[in-house]
C-alpha positions in Angstrom: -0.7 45.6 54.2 -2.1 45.4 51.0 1.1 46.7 49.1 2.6 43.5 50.5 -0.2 41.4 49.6 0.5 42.4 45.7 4.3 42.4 46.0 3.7 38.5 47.7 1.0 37.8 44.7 3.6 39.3 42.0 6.2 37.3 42.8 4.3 33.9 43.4 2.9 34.8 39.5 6.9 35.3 38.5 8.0 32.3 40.3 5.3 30.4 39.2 6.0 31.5 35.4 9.3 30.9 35.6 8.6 27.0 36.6 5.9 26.7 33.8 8.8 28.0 30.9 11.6 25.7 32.5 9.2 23.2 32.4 7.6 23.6 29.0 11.3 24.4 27.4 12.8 21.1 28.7 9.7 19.2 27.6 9.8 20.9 24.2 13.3 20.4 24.6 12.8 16.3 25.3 9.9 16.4 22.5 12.3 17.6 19.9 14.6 14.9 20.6 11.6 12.0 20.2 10.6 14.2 16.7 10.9 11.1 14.3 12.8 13.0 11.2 12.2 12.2 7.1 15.1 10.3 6.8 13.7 8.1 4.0 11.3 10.7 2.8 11.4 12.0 -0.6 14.5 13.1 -3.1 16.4 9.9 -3.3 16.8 7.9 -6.0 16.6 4.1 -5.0 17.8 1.7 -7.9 16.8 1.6 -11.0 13.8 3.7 -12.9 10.6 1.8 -13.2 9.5 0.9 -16.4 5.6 0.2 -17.6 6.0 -3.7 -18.7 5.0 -2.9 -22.1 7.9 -1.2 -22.9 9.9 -3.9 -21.1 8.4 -6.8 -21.6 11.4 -9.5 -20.9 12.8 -7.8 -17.9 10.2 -8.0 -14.7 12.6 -6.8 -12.2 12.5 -3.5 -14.4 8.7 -3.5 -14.3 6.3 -0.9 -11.8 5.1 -3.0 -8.8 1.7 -2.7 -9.8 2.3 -3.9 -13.5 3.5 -7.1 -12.1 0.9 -7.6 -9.8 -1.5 -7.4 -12.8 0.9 -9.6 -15.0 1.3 -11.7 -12.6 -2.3 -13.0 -11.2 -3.7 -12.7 -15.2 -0.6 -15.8 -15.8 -1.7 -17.5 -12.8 -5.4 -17.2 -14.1 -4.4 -18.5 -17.4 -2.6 -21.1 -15.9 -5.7 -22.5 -13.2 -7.7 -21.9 -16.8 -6.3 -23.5 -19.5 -5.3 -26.5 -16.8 -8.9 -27.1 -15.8 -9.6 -27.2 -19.6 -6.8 -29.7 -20.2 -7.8 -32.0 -17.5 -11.0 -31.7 -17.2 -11.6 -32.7 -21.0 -13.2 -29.9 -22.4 -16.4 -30.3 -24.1 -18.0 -33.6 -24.5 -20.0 -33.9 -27.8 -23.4 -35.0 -27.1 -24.1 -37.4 -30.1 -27.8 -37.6 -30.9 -29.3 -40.2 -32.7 -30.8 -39.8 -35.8 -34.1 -41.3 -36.7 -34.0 -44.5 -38.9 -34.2 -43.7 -42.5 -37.4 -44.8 -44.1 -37.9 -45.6 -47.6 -40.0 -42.8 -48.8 -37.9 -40.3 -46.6 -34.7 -40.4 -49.5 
């Protein structure tokens, strides 16, 4: 009786493995399939080089992104800047008035 007890536990354990890989293989099987892939990743060349904007100063389109992000918001500051200053008159001269000349005071 026990010989048939560990041929009946043997073959529940291969049955039950067997399940478990079919299983796990069409899962990995499905997972694989869901994998995104690097399709954009890496290697390809996209356009035209980027250039610092220094060494090309008249063509923006040309320029690194971050050179024309730093070009860009030092204009507009310049811009708000030297606007504020036109508008809002600039300095105002304070005229002070002199004392009144005395006779012995030339």
């Amino acid at each position: 009786m026990a010989a048939w007890m560990v041929a009946a536990r043997q073959a529940a354990s291969v049955t039950a493995s067997r399940i478990s890989s079919k299983t796990v293989s069409s899962s990995a099987n499905q997972a694989s399939k869901l994998i995104q892939r690097r399709g954009l990743a890496g290697g390809g060349d996209h356009g035209p080089p980027k250039v610092n904007c220094w060494k090309d100063p008249l063509s923006p389109s040309k320029w690194k992104e971050e050179h024309f992000v730093i070009v860009s918001l030092a204009g507009w500051g310049l811009a708000i800047y030297g606007g504020f200053k036109l508008f809002s008159g600039g300095k105002k001269e304070n005229k002070e008035e002199k004392a009144p000349e005395t006779a012995h005071t030339k």
